[in-house]
DSSP file (Angstrom, degrees, kcal/mol; ACC not computed):
  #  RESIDUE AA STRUCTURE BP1 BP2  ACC     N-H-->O    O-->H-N    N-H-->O    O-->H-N    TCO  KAPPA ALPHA  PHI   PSI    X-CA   Y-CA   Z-CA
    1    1 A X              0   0    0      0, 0.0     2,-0.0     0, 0.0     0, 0.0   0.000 360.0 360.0 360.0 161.0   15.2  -38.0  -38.9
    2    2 A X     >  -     0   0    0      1,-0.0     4,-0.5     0, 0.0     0, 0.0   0.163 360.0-115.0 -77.3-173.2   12.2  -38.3  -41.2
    3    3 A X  H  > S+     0   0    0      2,-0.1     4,-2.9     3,-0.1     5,-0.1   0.593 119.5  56.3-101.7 -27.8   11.0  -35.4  -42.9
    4    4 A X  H  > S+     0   0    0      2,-0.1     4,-2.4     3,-0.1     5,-0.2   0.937 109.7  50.3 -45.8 -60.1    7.6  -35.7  -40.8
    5    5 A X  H  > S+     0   0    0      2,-0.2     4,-1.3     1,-0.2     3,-0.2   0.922 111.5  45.8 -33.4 -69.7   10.0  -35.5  -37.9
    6    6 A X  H  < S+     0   0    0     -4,-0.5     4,-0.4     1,-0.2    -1,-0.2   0.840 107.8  56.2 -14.0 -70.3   11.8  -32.4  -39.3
    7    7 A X  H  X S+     0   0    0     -4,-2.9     4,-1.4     1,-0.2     3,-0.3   0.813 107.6  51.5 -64.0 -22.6    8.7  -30.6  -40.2
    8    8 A X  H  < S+     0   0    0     -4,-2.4    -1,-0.2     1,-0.3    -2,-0.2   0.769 106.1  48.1 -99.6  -4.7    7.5  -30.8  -36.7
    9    9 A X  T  X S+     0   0    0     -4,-1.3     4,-0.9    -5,-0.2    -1,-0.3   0.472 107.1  57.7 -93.7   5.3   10.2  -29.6  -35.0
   10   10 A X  H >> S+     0   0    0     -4,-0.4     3,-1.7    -3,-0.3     2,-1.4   0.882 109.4  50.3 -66.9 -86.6   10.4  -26.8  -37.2
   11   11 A X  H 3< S+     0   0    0     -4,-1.4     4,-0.2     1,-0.3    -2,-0.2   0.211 110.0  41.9 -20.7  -2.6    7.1  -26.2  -36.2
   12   12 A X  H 3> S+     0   0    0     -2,-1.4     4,-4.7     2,-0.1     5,-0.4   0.507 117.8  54.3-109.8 -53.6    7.5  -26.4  -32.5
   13   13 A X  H <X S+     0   0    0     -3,-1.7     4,-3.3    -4,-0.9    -2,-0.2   0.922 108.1  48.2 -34.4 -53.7   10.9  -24.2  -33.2
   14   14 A X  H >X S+     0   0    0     -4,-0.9     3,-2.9     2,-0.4     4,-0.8   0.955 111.1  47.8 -83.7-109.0    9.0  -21.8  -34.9
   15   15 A X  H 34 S+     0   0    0      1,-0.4    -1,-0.3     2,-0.3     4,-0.2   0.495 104.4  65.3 -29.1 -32.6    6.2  -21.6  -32.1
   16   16 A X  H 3X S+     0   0    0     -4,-4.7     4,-3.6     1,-0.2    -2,-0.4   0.892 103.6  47.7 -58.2 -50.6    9.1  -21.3  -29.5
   17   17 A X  H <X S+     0   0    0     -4,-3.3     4,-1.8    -3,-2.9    -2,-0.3   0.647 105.6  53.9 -83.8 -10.7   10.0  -18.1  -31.0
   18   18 A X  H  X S+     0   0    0     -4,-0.8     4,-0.8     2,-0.2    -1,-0.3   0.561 107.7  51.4 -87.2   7.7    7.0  -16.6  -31.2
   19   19 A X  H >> S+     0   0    0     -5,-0.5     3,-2.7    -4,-0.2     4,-2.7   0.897 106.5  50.7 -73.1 -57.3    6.6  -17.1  -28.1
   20   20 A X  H >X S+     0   0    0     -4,-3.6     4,-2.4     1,-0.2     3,-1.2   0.855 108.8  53.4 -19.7 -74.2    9.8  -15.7  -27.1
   21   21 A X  H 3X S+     0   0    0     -4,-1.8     4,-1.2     1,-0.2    -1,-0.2   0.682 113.3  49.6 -52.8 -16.1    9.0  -12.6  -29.1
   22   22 A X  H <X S+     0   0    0     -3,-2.7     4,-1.2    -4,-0.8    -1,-0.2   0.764 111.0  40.9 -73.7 -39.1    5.8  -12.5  -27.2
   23   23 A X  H XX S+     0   0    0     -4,-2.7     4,-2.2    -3,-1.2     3,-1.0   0.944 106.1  70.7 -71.8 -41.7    6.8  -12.8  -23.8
   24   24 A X  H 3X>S+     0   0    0     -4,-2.4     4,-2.7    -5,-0.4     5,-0.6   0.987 108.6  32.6 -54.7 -77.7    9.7  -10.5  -24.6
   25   25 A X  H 3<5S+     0   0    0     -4,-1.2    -1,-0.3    -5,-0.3    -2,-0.2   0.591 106.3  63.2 -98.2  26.3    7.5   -7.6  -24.9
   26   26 A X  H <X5S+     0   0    0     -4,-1.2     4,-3.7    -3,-1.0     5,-0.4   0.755 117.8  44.5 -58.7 -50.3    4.5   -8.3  -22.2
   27   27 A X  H  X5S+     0   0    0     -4,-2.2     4,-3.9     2,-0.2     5,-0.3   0.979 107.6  47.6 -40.6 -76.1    7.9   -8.0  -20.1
   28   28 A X  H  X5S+     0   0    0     -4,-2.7     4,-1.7     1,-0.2    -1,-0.2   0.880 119.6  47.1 -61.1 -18.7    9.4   -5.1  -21.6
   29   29 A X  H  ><S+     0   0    0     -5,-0.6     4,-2.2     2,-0.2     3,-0.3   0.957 113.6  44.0 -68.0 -59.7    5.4   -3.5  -21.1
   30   30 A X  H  X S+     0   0    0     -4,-3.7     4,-1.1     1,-0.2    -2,-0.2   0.986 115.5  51.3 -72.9 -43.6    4.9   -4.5  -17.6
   31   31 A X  H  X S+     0   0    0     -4,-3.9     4,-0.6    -5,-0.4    -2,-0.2   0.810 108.3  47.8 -61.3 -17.5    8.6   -3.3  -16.8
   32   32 A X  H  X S+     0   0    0     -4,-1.7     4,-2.2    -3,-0.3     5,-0.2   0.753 113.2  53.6 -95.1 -21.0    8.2    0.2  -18.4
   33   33 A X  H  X S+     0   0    0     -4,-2.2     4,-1.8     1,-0.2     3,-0.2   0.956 112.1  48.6 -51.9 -71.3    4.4    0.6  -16.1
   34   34 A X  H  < S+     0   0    0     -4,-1.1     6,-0.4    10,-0.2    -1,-0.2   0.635 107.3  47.6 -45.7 -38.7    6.3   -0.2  -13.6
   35   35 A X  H  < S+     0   0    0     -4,-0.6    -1,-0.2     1,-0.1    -2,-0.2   0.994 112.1  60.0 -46.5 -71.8    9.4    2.5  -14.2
   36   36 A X  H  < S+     0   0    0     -4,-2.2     2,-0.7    -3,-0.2    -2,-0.2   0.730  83.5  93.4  -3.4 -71.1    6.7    4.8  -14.6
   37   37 A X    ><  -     0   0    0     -4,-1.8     3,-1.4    -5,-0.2    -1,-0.1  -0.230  60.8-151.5 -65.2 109.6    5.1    4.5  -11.3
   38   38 A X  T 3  S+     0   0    0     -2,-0.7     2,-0.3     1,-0.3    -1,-0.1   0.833  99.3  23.4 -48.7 -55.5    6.0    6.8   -8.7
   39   39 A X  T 3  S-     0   0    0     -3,-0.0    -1,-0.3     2,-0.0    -2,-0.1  -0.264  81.2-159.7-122.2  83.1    5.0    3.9   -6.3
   40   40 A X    <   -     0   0    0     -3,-1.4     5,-0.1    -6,-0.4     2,-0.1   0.220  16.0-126.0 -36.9 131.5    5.2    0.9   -7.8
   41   41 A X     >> -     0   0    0      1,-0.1     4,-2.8     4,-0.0     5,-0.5  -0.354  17.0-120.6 -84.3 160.3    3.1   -2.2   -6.1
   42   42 A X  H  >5S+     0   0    0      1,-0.2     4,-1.1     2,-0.2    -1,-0.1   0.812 115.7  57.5 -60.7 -25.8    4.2   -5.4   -5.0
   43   43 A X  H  >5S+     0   0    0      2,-0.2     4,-3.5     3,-0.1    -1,-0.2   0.978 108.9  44.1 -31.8 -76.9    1.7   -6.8   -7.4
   44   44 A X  H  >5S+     0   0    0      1,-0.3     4,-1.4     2,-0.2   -10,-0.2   0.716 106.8  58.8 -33.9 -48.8    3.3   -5.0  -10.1
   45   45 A X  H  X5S+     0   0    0     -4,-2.8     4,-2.1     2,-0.2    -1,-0.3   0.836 113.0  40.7 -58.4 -50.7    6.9   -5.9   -9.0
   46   46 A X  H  X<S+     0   0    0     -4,-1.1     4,-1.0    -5,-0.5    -2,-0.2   0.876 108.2  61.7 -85.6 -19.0    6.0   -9.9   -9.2
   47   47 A X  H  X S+     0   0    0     -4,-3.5     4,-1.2     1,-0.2     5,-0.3   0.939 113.5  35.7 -64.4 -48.6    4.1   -9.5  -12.3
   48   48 A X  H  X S+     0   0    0     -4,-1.4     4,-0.8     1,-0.2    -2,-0.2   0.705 113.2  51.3 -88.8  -2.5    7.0   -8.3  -13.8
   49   49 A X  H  X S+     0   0    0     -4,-2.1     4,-0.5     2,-0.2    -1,-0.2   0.879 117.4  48.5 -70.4 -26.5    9.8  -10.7  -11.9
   50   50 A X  H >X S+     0   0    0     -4,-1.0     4,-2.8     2,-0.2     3,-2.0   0.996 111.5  47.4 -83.6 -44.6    7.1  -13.8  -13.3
   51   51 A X  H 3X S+     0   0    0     -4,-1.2     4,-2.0     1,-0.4    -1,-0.2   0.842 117.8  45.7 -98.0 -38.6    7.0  -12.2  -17.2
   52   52 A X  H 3< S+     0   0    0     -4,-0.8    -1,-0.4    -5,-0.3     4,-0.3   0.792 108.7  53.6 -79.8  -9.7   11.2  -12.0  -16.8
   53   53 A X  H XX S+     0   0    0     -3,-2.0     3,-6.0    -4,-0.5     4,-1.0   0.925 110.2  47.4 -90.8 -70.8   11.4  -15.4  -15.5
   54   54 A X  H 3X S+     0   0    0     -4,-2.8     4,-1.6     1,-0.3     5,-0.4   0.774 112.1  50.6 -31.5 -70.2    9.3  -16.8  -18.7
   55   55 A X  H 3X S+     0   0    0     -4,-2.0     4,-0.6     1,-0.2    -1,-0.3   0.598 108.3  49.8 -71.5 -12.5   11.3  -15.0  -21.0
   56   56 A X  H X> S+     0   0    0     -3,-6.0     3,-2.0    -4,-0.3     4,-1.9   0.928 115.6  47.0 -83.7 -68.7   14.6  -16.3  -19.5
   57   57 A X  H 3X S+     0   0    0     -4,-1.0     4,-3.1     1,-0.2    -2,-0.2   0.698 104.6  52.6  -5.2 -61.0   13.3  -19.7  -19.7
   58   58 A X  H 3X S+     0   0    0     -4,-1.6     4,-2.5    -5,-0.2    -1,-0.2   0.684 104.2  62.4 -88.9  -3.5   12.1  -19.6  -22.7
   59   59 A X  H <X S+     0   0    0     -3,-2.0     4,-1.7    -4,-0.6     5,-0.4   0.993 109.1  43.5 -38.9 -77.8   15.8  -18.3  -23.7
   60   60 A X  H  X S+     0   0    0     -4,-1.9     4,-3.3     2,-0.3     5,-0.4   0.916 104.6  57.5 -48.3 -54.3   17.2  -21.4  -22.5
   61   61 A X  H  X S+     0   0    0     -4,-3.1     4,-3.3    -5,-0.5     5,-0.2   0.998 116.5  38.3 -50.5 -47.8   14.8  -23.6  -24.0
   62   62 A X  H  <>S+     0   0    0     -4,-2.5     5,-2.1     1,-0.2    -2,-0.3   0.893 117.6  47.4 -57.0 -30.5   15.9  -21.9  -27.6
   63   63 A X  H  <5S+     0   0    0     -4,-1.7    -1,-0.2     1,-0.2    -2,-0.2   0.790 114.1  49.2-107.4 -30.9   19.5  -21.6  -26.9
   64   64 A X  H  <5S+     0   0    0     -4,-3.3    -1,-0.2    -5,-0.4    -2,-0.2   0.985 112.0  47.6 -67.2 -31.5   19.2  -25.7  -25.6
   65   65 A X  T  <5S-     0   0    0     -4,-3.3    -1,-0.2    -5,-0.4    -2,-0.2   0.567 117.6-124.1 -91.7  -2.0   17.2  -26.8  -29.0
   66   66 A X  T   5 +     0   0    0     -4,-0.3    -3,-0.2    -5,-0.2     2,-0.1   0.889  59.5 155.9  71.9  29.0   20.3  -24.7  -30.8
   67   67 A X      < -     0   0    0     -5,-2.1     2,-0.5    -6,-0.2     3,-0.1  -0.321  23.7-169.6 -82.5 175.6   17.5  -22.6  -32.5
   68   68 A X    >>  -     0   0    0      1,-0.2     3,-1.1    -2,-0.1     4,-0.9  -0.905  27.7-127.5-160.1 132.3   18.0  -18.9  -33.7
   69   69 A X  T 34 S+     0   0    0     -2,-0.5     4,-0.2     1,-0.2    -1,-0.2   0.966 111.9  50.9 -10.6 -80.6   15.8  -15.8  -35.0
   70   70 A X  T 34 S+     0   0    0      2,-0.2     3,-0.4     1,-0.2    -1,-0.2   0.677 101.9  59.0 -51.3 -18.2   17.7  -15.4  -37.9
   71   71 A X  T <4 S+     0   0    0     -3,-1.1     2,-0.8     1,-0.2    -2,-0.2   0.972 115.7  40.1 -73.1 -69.8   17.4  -19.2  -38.9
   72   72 A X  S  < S+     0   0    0     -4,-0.9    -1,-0.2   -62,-0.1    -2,-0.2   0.003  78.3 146.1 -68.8  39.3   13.7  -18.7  -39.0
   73   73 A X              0   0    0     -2,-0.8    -3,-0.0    -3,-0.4     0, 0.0  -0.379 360.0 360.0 -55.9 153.3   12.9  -15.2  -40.5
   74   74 A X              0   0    0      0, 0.0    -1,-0.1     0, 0.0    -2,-0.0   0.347 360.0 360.0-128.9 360.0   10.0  -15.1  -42.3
């Protein structure tokens, strides 16, 4: 690979994990409202089932592209 190449899949890498870390806690947020609520809605329920799906996804995507946290700390 080039070094153009490189840099822009760092840069996609890189953007994959913050997403991750983003989705990760809209999830953990909409899942603790939901704990919370004496009677949670079905709304509520699929808001967080959609916000756990993303984040599994975007698991997989990192774990397929072989990426890691720790590689990119900043």
């Amino acid at each position: 690979m080039g070094r153009k190449k490189k840099k822009q899949k760092r840069e996609v890498d890189e953007l994959l994990l913050d997403a991750i870390f983003s989705i990760e806690h809209e999830w953990k947020q909409i899942k603790s409202i939901v704990n919370q609520s004496i009677e949670p809605t079905f709304d509520g329920k699929s808001t967080e089932k959609i916000a756990q799906s993303k984040y599994l996804f975007l698991l997989r995507e990192a774990k397929h592209r072989k990426i890691s946290a720790v590689r990119y700390s900043k």
